[in-house]
Predicted model as a PDB file, atoms N, CA, C, CB and O in Angstrom, pLDDT in the B-factor column:
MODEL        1                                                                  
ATOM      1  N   UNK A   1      19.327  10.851  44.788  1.00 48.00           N  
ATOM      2  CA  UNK A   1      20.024  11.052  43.536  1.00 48.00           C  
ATOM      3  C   UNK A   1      19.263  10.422  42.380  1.00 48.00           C  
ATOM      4  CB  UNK A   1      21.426  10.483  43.617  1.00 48.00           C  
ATOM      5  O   UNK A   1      19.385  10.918  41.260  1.00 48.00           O  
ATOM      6  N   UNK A   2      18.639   9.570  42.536  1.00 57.00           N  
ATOM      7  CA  UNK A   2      18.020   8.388  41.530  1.00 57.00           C  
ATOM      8  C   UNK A   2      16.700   9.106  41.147  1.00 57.00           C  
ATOM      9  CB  UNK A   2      17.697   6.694  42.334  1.00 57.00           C  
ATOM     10  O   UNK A   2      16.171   8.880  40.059  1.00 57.00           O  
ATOM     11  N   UNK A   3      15.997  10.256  42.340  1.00 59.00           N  
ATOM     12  CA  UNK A   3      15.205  10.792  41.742  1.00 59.00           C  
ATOM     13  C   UNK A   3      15.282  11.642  40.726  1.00 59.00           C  
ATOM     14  CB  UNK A   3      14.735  11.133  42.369  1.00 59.00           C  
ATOM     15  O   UNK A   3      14.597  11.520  39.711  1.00 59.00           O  
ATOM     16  N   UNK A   4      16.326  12.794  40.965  1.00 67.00           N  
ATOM     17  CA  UNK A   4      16.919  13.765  40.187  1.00 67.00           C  
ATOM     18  C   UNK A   4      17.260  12.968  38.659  1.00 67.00           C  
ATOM     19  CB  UNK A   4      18.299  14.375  41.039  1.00 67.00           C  
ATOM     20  O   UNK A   4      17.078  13.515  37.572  1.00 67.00           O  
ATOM     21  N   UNK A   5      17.669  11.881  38.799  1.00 66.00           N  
ATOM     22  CA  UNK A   5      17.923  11.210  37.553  1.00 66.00           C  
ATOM     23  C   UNK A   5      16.859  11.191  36.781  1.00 66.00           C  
ATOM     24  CB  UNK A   5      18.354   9.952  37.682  1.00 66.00           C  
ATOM     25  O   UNK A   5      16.686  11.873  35.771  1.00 66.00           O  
ATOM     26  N   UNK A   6      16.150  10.425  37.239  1.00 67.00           N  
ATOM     27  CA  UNK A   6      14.369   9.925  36.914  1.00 67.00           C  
ATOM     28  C   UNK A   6      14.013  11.146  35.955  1.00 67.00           C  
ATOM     29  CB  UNK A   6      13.039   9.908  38.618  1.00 67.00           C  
ATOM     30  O   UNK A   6      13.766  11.167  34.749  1.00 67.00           O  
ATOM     31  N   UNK A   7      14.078  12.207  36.962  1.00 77.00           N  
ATOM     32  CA  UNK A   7      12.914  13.209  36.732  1.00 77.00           C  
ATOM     33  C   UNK A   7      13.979  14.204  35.695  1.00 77.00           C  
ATOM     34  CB  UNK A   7      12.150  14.086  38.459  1.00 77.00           C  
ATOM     35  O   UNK A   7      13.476  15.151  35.090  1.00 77.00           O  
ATOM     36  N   UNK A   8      15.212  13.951  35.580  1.00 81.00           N  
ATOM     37  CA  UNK A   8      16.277  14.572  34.346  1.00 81.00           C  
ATOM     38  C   UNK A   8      16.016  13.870  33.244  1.00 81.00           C  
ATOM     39  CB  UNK A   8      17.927  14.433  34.581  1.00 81.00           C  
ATOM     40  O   UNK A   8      15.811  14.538  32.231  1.00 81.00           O  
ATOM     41  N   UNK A   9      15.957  12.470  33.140  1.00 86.00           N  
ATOM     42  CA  UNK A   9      15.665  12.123  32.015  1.00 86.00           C  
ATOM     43  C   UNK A   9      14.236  12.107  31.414  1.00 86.00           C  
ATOM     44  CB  UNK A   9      16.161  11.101  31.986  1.00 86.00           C  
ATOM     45  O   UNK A   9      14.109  12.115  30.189  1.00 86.00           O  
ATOM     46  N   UNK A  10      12.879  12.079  32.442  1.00 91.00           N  
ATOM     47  CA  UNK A  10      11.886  12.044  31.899  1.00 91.00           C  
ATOM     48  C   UNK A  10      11.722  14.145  31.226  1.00 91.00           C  
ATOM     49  CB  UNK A  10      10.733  11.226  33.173  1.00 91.00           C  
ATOM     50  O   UNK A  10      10.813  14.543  30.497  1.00 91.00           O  
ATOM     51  N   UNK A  11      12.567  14.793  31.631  1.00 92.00           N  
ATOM     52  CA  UNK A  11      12.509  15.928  31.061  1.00 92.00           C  
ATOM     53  C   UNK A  11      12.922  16.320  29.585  1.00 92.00           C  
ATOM     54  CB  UNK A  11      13.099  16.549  31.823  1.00 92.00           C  
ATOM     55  O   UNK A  11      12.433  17.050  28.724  1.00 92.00           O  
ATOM     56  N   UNK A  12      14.385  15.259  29.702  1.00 93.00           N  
ATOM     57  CA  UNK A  12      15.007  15.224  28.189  1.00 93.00           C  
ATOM     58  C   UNK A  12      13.783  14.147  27.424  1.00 93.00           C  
ATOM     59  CB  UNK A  12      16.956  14.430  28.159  1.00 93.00           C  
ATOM     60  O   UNK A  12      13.674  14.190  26.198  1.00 93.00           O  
ATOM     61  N   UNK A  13      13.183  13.508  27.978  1.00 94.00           N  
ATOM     62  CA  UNK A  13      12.474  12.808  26.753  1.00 94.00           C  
ATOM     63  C   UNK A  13      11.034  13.560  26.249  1.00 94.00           C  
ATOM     64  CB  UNK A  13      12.107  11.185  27.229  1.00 94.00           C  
ATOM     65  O   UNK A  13      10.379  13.318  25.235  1.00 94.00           O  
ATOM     66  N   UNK A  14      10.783  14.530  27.290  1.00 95.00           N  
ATOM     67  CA  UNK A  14       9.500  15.393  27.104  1.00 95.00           C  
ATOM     68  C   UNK A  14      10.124  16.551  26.095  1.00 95.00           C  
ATOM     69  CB  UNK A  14       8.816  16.079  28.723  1.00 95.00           C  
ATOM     70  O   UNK A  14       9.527  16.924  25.085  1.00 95.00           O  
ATOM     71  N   UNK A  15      11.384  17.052  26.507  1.00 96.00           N  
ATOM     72  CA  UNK A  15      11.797  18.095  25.684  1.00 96.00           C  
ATOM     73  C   UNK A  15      11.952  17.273  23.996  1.00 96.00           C  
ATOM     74  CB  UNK A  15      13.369  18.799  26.422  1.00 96.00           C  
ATOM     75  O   UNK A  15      11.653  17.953  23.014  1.00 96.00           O  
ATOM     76  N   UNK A  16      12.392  15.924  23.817  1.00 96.00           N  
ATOM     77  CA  UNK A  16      12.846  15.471  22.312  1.00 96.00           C  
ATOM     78  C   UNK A  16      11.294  15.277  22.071  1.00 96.00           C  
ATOM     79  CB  UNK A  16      14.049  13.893  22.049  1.00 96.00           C  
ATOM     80  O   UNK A  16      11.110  14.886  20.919  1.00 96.00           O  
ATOM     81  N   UNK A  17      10.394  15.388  22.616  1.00 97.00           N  
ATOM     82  CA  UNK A  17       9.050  14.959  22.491  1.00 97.00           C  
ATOM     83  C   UNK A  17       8.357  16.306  21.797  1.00 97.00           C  
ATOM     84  CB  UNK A  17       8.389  14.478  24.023  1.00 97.00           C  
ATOM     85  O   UNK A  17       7.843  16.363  20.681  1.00 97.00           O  
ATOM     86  N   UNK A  18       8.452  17.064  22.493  1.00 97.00           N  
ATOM     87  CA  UNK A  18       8.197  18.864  22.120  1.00 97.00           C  
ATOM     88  C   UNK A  18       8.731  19.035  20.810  1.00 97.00           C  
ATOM     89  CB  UNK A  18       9.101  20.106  23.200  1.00 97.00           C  
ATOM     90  O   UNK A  18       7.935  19.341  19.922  1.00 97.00           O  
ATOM     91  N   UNK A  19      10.368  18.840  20.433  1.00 97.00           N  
ATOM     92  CA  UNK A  19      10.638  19.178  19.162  1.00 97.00           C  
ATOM     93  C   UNK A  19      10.468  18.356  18.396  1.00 97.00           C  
ATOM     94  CB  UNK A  19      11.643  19.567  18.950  1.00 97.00           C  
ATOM     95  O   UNK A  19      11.250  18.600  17.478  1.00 97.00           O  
ATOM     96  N   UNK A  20      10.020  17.654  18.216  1.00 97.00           N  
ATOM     97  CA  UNK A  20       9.403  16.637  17.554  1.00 97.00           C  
ATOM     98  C   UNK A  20       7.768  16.964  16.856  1.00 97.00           C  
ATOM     99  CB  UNK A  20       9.397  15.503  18.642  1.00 97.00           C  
ATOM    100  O   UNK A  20       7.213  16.794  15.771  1.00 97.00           O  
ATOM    101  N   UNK A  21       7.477  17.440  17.996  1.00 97.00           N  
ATOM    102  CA  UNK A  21       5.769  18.159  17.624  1.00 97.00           C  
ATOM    103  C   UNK A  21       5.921  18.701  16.730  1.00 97.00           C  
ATOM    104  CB  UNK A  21       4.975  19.197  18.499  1.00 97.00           C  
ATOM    105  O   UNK A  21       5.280  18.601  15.684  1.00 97.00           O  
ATOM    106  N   UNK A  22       7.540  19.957  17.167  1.00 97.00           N  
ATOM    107  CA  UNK A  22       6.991  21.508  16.777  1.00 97.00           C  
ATOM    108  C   UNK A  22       7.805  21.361  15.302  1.00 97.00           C  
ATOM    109  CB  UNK A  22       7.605  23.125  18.042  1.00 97.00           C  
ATOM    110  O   UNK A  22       7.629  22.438  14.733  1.00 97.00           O  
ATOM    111  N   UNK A  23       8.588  20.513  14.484  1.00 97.00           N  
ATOM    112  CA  UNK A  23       8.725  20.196  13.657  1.00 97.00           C  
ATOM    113  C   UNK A  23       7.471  19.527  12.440  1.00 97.00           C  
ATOM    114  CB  UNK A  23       9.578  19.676  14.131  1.00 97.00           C  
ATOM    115  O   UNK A  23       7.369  19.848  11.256  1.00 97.00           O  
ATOM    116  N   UNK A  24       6.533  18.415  13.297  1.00 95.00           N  
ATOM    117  CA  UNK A  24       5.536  17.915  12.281  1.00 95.00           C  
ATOM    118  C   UNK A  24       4.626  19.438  12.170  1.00 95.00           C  
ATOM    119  CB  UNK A  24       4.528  16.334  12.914  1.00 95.00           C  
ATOM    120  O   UNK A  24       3.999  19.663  11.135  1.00 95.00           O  
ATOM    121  N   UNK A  25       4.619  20.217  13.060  1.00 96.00           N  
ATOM    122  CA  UNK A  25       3.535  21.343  13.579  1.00 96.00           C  
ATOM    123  C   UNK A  25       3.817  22.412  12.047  1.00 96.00           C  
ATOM    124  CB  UNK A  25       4.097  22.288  15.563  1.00 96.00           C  
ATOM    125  O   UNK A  25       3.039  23.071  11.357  1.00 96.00           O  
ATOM    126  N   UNK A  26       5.128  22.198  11.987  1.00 96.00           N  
ATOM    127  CA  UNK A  26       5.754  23.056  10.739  1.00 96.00           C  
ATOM    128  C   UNK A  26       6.051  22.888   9.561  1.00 96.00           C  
ATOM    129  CB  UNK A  26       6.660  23.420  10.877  1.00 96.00           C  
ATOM    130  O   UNK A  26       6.390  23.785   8.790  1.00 96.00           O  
ATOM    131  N   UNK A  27       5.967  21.867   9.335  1.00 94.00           N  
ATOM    132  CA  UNK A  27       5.140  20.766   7.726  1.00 94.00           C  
ATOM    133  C   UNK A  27       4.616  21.444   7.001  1.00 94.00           C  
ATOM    134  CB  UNK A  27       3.854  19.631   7.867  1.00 94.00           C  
ATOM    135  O   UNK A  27       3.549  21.948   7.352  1.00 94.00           O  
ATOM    136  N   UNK A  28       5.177  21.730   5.663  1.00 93.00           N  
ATOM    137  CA  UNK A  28       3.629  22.345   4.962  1.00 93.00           C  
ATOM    138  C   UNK A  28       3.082  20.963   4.328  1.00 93.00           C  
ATOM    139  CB  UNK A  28       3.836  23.791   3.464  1.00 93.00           C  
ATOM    140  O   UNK A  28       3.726  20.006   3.899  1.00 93.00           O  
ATOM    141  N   UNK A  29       1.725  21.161   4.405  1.00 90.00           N  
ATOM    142  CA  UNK A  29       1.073  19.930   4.004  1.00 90.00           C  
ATOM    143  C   UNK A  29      -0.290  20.551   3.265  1.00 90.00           C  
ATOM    144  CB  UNK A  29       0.765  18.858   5.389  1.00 90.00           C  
ATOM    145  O   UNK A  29      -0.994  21.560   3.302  1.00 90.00           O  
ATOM    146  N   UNK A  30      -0.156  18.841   2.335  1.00 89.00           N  
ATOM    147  CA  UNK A  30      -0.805  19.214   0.945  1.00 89.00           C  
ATOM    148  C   UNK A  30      -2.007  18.479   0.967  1.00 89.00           C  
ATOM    149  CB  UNK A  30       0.067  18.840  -0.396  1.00 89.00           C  
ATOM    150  O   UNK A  30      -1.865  17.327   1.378  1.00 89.00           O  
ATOM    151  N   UNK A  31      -3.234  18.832   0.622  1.00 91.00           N  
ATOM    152  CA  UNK A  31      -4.201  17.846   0.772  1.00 91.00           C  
ATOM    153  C   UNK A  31      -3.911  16.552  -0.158  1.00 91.00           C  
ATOM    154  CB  UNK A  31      -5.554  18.482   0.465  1.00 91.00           C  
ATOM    155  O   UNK A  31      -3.371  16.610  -1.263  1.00 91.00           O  
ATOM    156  N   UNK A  32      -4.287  15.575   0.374  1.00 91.00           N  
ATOM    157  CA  UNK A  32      -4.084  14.181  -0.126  1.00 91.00           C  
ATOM    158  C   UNK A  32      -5.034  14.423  -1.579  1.00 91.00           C  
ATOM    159  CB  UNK A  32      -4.707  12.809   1.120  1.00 91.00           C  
ATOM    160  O   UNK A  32      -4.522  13.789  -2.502  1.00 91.00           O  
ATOM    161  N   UNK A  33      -6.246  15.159  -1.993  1.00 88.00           N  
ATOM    162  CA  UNK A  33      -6.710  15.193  -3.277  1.00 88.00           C  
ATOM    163  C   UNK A  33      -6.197  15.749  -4.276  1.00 88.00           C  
ATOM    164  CB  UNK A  33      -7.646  15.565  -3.306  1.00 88.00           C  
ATOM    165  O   UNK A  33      -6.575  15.563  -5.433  1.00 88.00           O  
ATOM    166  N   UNK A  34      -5.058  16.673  -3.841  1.00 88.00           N  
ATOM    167  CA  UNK A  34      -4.090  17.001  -4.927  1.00 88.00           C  
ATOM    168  C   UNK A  34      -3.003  16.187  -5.012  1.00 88.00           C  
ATOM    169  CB  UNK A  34      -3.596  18.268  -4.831  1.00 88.00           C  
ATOM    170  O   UNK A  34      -2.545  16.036  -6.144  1.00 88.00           O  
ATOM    171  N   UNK A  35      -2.501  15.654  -4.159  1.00 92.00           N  
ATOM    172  CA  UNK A  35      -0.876  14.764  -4.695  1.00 92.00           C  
ATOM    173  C   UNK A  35      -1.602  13.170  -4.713  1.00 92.00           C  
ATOM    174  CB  UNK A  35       0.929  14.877  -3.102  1.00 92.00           C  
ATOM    175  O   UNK A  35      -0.653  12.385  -4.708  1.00 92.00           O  
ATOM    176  N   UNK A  36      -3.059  12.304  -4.735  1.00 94.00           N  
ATOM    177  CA  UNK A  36      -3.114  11.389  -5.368  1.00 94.00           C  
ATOM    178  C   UNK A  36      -3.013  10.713  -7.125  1.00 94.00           C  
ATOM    179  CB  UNK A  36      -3.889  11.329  -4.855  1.00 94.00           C  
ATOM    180  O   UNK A  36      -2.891   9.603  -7.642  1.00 94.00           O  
ATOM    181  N   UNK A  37      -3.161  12.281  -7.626  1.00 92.00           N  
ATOM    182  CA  UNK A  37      -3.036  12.427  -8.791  1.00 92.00           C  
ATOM    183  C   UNK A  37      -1.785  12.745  -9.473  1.00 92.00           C  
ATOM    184  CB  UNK A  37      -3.800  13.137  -9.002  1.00 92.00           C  
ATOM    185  O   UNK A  37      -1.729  12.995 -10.677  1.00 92.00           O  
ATOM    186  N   UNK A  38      -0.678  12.732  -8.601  1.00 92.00           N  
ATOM    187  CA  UNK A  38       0.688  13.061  -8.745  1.00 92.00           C  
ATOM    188  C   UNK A  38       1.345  11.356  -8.689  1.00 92.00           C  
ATOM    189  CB  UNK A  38       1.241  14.270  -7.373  1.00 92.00           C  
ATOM    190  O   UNK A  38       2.064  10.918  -9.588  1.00 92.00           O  
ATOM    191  N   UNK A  39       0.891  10.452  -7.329  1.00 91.00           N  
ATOM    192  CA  UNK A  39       1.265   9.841  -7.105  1.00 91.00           C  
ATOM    193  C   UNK A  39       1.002   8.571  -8.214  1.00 91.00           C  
ATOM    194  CB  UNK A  39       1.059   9.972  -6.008  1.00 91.00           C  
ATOM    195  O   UNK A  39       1.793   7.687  -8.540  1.00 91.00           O  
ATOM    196  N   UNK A  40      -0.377   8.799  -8.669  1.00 92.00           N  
ATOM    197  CA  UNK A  40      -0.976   7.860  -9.809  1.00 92.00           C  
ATOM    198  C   UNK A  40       0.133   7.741 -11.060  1.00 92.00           C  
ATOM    199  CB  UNK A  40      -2.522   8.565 -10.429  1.00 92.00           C  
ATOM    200  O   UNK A  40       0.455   6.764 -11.737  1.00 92.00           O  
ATOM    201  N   UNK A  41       0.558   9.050 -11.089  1.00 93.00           N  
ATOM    202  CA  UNK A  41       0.943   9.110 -12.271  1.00 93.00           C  
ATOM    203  C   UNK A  41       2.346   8.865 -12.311  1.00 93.00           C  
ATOM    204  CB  UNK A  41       0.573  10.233 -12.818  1.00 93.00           C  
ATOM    205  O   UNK A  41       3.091   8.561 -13.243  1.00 93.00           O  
ATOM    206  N   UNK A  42       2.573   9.090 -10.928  1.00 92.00           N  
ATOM    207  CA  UNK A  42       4.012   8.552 -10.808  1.00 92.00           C  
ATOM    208  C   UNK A  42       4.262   6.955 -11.073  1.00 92.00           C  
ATOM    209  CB  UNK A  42       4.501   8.871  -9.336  1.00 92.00           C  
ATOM    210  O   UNK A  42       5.020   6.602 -11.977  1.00 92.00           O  
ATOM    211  N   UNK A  43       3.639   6.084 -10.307  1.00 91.00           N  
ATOM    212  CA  UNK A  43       3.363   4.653 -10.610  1.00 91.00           C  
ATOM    213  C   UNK A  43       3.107   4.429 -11.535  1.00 91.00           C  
ATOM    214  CB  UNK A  43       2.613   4.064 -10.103  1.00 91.00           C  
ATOM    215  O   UNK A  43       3.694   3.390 -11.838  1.00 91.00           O  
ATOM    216  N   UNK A  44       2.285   4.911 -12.626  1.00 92.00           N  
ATOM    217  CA  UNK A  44       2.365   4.853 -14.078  1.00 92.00           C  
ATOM    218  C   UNK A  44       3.169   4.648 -15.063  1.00 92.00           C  
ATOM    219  CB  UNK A  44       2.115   5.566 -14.388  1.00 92.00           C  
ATOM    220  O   UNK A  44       3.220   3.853 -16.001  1.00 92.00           O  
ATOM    221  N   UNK A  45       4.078   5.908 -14.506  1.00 94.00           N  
ATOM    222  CA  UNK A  45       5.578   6.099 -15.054  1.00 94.00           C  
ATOM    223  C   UNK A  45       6.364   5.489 -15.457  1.00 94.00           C  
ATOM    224  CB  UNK A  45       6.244   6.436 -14.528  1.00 94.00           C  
ATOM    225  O   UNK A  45       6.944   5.398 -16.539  1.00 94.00           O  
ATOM    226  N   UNK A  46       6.439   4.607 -13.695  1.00 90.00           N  
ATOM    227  CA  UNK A  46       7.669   3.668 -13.506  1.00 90.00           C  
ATOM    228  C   UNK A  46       7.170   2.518 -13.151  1.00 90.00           C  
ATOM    229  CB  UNK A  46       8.706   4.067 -12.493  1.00 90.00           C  
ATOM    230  O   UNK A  46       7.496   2.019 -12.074  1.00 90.00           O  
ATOM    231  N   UNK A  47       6.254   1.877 -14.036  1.00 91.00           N  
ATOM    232  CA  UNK A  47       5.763   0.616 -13.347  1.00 91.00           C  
ATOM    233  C   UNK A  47       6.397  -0.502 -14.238  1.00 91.00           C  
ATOM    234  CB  UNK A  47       4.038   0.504 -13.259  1.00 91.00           C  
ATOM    235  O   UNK A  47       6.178  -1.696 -14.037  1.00 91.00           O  
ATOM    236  N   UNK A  48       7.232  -0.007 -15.278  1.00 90.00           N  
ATOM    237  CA  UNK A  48       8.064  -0.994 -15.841  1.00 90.00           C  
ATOM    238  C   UNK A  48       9.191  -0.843 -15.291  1.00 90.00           C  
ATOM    239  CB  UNK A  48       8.194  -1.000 -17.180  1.00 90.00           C  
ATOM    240  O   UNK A  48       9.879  -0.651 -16.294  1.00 90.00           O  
ATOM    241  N   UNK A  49       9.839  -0.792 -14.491  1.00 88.00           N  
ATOM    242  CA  UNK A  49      10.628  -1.059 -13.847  1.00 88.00           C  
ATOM    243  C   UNK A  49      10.701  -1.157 -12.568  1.00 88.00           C  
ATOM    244  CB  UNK A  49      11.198  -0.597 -14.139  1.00 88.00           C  
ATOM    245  O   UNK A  49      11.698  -0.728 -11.986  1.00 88.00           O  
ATOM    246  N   UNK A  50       9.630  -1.759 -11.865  1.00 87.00           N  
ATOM    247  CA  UNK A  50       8.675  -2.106 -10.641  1.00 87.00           C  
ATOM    248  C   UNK A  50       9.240  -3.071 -10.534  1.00 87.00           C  
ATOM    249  CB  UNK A  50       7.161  -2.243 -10.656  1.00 87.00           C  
ATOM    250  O   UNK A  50       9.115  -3.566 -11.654  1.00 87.00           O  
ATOM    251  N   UNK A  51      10.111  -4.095  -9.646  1.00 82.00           N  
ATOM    252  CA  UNK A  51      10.199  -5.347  -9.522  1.00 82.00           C  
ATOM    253  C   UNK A  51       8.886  -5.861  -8.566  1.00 82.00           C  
ATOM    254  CB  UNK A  51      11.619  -5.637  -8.982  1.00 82.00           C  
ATOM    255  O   UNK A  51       9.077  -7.062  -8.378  1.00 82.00           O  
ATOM    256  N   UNK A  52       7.705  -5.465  -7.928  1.00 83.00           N  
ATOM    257  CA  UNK A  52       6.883  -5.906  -7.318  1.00 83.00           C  
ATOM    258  C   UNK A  52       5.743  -6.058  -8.946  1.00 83.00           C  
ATOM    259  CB  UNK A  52       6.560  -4.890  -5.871  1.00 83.00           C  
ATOM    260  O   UNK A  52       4.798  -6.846  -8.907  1.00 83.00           O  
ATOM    261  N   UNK A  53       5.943  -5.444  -9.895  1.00 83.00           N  
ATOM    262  CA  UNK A  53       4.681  -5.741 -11.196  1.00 83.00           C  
ATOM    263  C   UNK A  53       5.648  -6.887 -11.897  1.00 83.00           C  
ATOM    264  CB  UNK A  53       4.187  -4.042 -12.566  1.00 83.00           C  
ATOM    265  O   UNK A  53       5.436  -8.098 -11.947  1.00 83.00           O  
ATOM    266  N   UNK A  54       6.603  -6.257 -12.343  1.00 84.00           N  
ATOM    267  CA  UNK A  54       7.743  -7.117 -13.499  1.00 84.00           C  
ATOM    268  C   UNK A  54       8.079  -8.337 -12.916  1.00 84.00           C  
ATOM    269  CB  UNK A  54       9.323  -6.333 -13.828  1.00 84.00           C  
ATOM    270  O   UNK A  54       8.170  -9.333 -13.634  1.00 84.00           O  
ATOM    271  N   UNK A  55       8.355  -8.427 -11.227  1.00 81.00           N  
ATOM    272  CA  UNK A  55       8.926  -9.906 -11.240  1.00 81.00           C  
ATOM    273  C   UNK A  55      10.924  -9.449 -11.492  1.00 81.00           C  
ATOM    274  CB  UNK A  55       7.950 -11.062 -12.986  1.00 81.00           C  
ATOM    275  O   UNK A  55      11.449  -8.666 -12.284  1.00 81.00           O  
ATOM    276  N   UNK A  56      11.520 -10.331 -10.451  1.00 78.00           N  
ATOM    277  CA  UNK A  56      13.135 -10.607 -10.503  1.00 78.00           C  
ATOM    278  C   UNK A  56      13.409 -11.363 -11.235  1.00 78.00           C  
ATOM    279  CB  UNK A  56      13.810 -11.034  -9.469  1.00 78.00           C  
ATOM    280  O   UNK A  56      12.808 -12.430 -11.105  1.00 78.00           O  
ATOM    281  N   UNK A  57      14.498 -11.261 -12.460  1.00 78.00           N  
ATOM    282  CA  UNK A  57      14.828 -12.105 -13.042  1.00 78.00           C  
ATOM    283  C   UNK A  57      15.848 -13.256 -12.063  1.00 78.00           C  
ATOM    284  CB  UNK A  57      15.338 -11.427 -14.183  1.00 78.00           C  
ATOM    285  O   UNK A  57      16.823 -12.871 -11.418  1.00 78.00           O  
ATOM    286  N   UNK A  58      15.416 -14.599 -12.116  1.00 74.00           N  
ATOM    287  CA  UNK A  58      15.742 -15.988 -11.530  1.00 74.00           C  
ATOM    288  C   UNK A  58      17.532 -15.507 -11.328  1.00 74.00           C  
ATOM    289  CB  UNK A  58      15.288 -17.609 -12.846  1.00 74.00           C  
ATOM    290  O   UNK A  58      18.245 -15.997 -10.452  1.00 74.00           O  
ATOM    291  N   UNK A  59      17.935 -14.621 -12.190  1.00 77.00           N  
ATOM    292  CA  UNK A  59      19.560 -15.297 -12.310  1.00 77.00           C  
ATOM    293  C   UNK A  59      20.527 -14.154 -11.048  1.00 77.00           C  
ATOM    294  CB  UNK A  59      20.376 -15.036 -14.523  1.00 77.00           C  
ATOM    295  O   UNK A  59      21.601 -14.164 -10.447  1.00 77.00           O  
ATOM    296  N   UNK A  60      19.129 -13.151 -11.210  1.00 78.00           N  
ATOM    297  CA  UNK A  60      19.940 -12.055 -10.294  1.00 78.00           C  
ATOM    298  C   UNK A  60      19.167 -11.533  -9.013  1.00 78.00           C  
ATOM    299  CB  UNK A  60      20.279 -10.697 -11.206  1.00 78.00           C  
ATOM    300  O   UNK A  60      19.261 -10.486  -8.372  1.00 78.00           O  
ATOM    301  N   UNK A  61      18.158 -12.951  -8.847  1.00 76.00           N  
ATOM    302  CA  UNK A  61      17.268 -12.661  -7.699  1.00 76.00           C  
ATOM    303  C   UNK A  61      18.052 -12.873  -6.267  1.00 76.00           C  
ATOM    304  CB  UNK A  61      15.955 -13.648  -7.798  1.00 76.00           C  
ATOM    305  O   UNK A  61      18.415 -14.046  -6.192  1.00 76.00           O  
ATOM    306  N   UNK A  62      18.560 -11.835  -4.693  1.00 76.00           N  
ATOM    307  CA  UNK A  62      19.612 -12.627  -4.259  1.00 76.00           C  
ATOM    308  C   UNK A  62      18.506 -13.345  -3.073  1.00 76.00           C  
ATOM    309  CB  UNK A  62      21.173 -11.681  -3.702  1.00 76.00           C  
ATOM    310  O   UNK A  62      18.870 -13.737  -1.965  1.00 76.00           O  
ATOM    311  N   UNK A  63      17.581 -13.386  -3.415  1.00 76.00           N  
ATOM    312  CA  UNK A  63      16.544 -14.189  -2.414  1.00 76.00           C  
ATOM    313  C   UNK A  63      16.032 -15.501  -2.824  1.00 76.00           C  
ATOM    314  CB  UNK A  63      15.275 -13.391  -2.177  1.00 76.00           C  
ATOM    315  O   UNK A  63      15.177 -16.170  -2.243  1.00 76.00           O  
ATOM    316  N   UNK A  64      16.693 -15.789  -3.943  1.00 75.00           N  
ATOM    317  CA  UNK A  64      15.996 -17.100  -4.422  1.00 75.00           C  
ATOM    318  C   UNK A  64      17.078 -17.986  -3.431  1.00 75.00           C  
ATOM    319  CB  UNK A  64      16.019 -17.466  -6.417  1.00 75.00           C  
ATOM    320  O   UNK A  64      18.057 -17.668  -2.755  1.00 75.00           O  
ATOM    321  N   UNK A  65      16.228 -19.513  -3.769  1.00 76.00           N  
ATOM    322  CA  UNK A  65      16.722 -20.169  -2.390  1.00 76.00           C  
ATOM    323  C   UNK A  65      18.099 -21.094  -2.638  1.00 76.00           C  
ATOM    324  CB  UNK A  65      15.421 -21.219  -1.732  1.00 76.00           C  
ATOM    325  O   UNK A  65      18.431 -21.699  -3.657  1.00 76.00           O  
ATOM    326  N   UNK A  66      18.626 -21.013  -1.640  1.00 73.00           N  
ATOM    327  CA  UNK A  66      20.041 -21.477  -2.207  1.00 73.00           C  
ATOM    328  C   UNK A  66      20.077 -23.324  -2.737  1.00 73.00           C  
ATOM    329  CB  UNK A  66      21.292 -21.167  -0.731  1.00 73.00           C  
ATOM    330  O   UNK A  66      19.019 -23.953  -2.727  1.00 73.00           O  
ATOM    331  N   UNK A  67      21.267 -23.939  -3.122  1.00 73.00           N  
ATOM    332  CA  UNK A  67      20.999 -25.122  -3.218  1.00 73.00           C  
ATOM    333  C   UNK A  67      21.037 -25.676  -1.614  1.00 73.00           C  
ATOM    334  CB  UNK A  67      21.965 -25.743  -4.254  1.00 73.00           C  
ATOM    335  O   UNK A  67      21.663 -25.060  -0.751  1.00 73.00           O  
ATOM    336  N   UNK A  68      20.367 -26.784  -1.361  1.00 72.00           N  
ATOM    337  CA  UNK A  68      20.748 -27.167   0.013  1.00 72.00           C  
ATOM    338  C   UNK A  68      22.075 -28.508  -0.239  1.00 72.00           C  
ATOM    339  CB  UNK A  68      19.117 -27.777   0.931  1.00 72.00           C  
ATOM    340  O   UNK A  68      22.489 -28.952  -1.310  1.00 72.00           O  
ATOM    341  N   UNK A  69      22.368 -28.777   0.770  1.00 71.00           N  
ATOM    342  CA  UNK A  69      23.448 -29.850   1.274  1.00 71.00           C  
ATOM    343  C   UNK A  69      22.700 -30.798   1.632  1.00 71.00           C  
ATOM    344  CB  UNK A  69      24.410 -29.502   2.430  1.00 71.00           C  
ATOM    345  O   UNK A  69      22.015 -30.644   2.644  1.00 71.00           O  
ATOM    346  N   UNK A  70      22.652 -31.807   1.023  1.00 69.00           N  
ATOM    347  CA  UNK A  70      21.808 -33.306   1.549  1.00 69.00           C  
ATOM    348  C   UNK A  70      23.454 -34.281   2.025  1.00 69.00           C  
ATOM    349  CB  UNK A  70      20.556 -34.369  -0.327  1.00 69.00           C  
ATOM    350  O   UNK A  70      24.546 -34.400   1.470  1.00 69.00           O  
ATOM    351  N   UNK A  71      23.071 -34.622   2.852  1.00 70.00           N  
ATOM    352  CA  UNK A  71      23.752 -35.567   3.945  1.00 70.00           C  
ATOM    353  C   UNK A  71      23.637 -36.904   3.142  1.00 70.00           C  
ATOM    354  CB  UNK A  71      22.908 -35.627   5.595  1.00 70.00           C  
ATOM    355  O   UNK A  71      23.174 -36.515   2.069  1.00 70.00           O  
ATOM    356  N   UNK A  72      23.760 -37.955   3.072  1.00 64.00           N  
ATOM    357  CA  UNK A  72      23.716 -39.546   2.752  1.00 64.00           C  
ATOM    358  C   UNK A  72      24.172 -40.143   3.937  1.00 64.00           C  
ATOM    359  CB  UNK A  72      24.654 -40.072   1.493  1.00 64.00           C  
ATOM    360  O   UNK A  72      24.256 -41.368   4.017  1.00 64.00           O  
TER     361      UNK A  72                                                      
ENDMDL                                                                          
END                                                                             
């Protein structure tokens, strides 16, 4: 029984494997020398409102570090 299992599931993972191909297989795809010049200009765009260029303002950053609890 444990074989039949085995060899059922290594089928379902070959079959999600197949449509998986035949999906990237069906992509239309664009050469990277035409949409780097899309992408440039996109970052251009919006690079004022980039928090990786601009920086988080301190008051609404939720990663800044909390106060700690000191013991005495």
């Amino acid at each position: 029984m444990s074989g039949k299992t085995c060899s059922s599931n290594s089928m379902v993972q070959t079959q999600k494997l197949v449509d998986q191909l035949r999906v990237e297989a069906s992509m239309e795809r664009i050469k990277i020398s035409l949409t780097a010049g899309d992408l440039v200009q996109y970052c251009q765009d919006h690079r004022r409102s980039d928090p990786l260029l601009t920086g988080i303002a301190a008051s609404s950053n939720p990663f800044k570090d909390k106060k700690t609890c000191v013991l005495l």
